[in-house]
Phi, psi and omega in degrees: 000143188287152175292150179285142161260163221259125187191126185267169171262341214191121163296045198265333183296137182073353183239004177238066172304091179286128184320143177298338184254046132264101163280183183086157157249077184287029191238359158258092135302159168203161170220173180251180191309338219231144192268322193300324164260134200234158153254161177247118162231011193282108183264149212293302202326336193281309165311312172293292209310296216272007197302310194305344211238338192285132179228130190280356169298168182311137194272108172246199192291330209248337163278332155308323192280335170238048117300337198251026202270355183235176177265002167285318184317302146336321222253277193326320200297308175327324205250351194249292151346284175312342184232007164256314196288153122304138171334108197108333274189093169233171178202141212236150175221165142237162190209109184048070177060355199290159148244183191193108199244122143253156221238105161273147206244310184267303137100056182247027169153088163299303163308347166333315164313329198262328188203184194255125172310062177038217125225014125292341179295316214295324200280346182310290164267023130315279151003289209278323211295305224256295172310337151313332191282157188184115191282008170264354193030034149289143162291079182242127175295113188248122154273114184297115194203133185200198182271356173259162225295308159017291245230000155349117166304157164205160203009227208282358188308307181304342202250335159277319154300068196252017176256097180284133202253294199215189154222153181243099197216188177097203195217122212240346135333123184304170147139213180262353137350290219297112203205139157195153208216160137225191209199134188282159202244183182278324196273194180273188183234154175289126197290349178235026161249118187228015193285336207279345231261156159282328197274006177197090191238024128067053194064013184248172156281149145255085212267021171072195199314152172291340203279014207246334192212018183207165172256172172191138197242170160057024192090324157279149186284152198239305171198176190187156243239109161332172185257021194261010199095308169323136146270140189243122146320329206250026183303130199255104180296152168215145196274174083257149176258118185234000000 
């Protein structure tokens, strides 16, 4: 698999104490060059904790601030700032004298900073959010794809990340939205991304195959449909090089 370059997300090392009955180190983050491959360490627990405080308004200083006031927030914040901003595309709080800067990457609501999230924005980086988790908190790299503009193949990435993995979708913003699911893809799986799985959906429904509940063009899922009814536009299909 290709190596990662090295780029923090998060000012968390040496300033963050994570709670003990969390394991993993999700603060030792990286992305590879290309933003759409990201690794994933986000282990859910961390999310579910910190879910109830995520708010799609505009992300100005004061709403970064009290998402960010715990460390699960902090930890979540790495992957919801990462997977909504661009690259280049950063953002700062301090919490108890602390500072604390995230950095984006993928860049699937860019606008954030600017407005208040869409409630296709919110399924986006919901999506992306979900497709991270990883109950093992392993570093495994993964490609990310979907119809926004975002989530483009580049060099070699289709031929090497030829394992569909999965697909990710629904909305992890509170409110009456709020839903998440995923759906196993055709290729293999990793022994420690198991979110796609009936035997590790990592706080999601699971909605067994994808071909089963979602359309799709081109290897990617197009929407794809919850058991609440719904159809979601925004599924992020995920890859692997195995």
């Amino acid at each position: 698999m290709k190596s990662a370059i090295a780029m923090s997300l998060v000012s968390l090392l040496g300033a963050c104490a994570v709670d003990s009955d969390l394991d993993g180190d999700p603060t030792d983050l990286d992305v590879t060059a290309t933003p759409k491959l990201a690794t994933n360490a986000l282990m859910p627990a961390y999310v579910w904790q910190a879910q109830p405080t995520f708010n799609p308004a505009r992300l100005d200083a004061a709403n970064l601030g009290a998402m960010a006031q715990t460390d699960e927030g902090r930890v979540s914040l790495v992957y919801l700032v990462g997977c909504a901003l661009n690259a280049g595309h950063n953002v700062s709080t301090t919490v108890g004298g602390v500072s604390y800067t995230f950095a984006g990457a993928v860049g699937v609501a860019d606008t954030w900073t600017s407005s208040a999230l869409s409630l296709g924005a919110q399924r986006w980086v919901s999506a992306c959010v979900l497709a991270r988790l990883n109950e093992t908190g392993q570093q495994i790299t993964i490609s990310l794809r979907g119809s926004s503009t975002s989530l483009g193949l580049s060099g070699t990435e289709g031929s090497l990340y030829d394992e569909q993995e999965g697909a990710f979708f629904g909305n992890v913003f509170p409110g009456r939205d709020f839903y998440v699911a995923s759906c196993r893809g055709t290729g293999a799986i990793h022994w420690s991304r198991t979110c796609a799985t009936a035997t590790g959906n990592c706080g999601m429904e699971w909605r067994g195959e994808c071909a089963n509940v979602c359309s799709s063009s081109g290897g990617n899922m197009t929407a794809c449909v919850g058991s609440n009814g719904t159809t979601y536009g925004e599924p992020i299909t995920t890859y692997l090089d195995l």
